[in-house]
N, C-alpha and C positions, 0 to 999 in steps of 0.2 A: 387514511393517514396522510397527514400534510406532506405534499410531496412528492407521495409515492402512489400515485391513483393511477399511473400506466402503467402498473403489471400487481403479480400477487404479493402480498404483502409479506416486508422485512420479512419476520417472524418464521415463512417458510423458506425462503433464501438459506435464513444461516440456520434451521435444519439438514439442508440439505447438500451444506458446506461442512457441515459441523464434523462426518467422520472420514477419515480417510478413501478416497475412492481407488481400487487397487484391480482396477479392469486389467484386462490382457492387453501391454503396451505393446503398440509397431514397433517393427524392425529399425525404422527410420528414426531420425531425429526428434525432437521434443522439444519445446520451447519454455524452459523452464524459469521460475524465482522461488526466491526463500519469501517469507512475509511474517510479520503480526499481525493477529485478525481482530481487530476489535470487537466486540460482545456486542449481541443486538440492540441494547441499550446506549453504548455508547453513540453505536450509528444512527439509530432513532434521533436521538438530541441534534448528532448533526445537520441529519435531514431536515429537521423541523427548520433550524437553522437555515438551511439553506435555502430551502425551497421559495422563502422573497426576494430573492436573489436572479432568480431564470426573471423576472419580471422588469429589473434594469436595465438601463439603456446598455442596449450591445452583447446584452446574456444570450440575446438569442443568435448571435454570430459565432457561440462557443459552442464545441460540442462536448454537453453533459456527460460523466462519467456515470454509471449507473450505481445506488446505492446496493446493492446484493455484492459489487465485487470492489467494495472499498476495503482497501488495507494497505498495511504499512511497510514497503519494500526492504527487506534488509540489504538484497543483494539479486542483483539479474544474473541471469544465468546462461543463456541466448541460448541457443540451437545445441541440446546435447545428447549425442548417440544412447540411446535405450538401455546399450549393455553397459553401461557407465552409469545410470542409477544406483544399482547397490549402493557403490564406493559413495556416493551421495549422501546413502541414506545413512550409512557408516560415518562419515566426516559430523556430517549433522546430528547425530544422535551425541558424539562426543562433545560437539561443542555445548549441546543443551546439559547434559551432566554437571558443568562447569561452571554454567550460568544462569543465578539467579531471577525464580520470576520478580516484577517488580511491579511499583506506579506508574500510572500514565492517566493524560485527559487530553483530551482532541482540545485544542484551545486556539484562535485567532486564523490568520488565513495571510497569503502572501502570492507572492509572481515567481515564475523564472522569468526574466525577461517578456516579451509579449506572444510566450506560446502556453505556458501553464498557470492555474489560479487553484492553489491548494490549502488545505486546511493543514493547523499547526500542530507540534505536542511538544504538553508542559510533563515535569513531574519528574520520575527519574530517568529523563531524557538521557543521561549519563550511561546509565546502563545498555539502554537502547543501544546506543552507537558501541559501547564497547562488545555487544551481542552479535551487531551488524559487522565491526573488524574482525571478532573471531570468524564468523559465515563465508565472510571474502577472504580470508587467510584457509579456511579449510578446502575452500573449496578451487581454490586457484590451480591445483594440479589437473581437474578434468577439464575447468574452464578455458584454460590457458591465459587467464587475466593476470596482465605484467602490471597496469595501473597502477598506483598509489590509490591505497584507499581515499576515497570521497563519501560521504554519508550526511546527507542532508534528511532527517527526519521530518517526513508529511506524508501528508494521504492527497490525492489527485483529485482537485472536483471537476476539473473543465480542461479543455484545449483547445487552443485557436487553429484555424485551418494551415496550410503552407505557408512559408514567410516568400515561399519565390515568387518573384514580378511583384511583390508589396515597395509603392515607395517608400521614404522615406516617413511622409507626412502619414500615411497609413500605419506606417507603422509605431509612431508615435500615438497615434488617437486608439491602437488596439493595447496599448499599454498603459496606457489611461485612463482606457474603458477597466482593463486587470486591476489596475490599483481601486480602481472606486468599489468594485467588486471584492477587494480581500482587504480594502478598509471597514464595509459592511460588521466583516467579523470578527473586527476588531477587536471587542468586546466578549466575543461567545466564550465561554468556559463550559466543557461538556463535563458529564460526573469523571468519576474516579474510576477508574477498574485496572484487574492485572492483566499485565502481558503474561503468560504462565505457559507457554508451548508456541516452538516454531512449527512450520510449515512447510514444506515443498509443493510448492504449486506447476502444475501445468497449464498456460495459454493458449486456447486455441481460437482461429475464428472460423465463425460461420455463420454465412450470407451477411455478412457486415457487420456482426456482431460479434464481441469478445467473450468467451466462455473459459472461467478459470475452475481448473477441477484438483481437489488436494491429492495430492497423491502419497501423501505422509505425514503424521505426527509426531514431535517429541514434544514431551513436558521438561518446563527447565525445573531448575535444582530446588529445590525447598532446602534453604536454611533454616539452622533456627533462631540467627540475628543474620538482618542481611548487611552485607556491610557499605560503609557508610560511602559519601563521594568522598574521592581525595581530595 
């Protein structure tokens, strides 16, 4: 697959993401997010997408996010005590009851500034975010997030190294490089598919690598008209 020739292909990734993983969790903390996971299919189209992209000037100064653990952040969760799961799984099961699945398509690409270069979403964006304030509202009591929601909808393709000891002019040519790379896909429009169930993810690393494992499902609400944007 265009791509994806250094390791095993899509197809078994989100197999083996696909059902709740419900291991015996440590005592210790947990590094956890909420997500939407897009469908094989939608990430295939990305990849394809992407993959002429590592070949631009300065792609190879980014470090590639890997296609098995692309998805769409509702809400970070950072370091949280094991015995505090439940109450998680309980906040998040109510919010899904409440909130309709909906449309989505991975579409176009953009910067944070000159440290991230991510892919976009079109469709009922609307809902997303208001999926993603429920998430950050339920879950603010184990978190202890005082914040104002912020919810910026993307999927992460790349990150640039540290910005410390970057001059000025460096840092300008690494945002430069980000812009020519997320004008690229400018263009892409991936298919259609539903968002239809959050997730509770766990992060972990290891040996330099990041391994994200579900550690829960909920399916959102089946209307039978969903309703419209305000």
């Amino acid at each position: 697959m265009s791509g994806m020739s250094s390791g095993p292909p899509l197809r078994i990734f989100m197999a083996i993401r696909s059902s709740p993983n419900r291991r015996a969790r440590e005592d210790g903390p947990m590094r956890l997010f909420v997500a939407v996971m897009p469908p094989v299919e939608a990430l295939q189209g990305l990849a394809d997408a992407v993959a002429p992209l590592r070949g631009l000037p300065g792609a190879d100064r980014l470090r590639w996010t890997s296609a098995d653990a692309w998805h769409l952040t509702l809400a970070f969760l950072g370091e949280v005590p094991a015995e505090r799961v439940p109450e998680l799984e309980v906040a998040l099961a109510e919010v899904a009851e409440t909130h309709p699945a909906h449309t989505l398509r991975l579409a176009g690409g953009g910067r944070f500034g000159d440290r991230v270069l991510w892919a976009g979403v079109e469709g009922q964006d609307w809902a997303l975010r208001r999926l993603a304030e429920a998430v950050h509202g339920a879950t603010a009591e184990v978190t202890g997030e005082t914040d104002a929601f912020g919810f910026h909808p993307h999927l992460t393709l790349a990150r640039a190294g540290s910005v410390r000891g970057r001059r000025r002019a460096e840092q300008r040519m690494a945002a430069a490089g980000l812009d020519a790379l997320a004008g690229a896909l400018d263009e892409y429009r991936g298919p259609e598919w539903e968002a239809a169930e959050l997730r509770l993810m766990r992060s972990e690393h290891e040996g330099g690598a990041v391994r994200h494992t579900s550690l829960g499902a909920w399916p959102l609400a089946r209307w039978e008209a969903r309703p419209e944007q305000p």
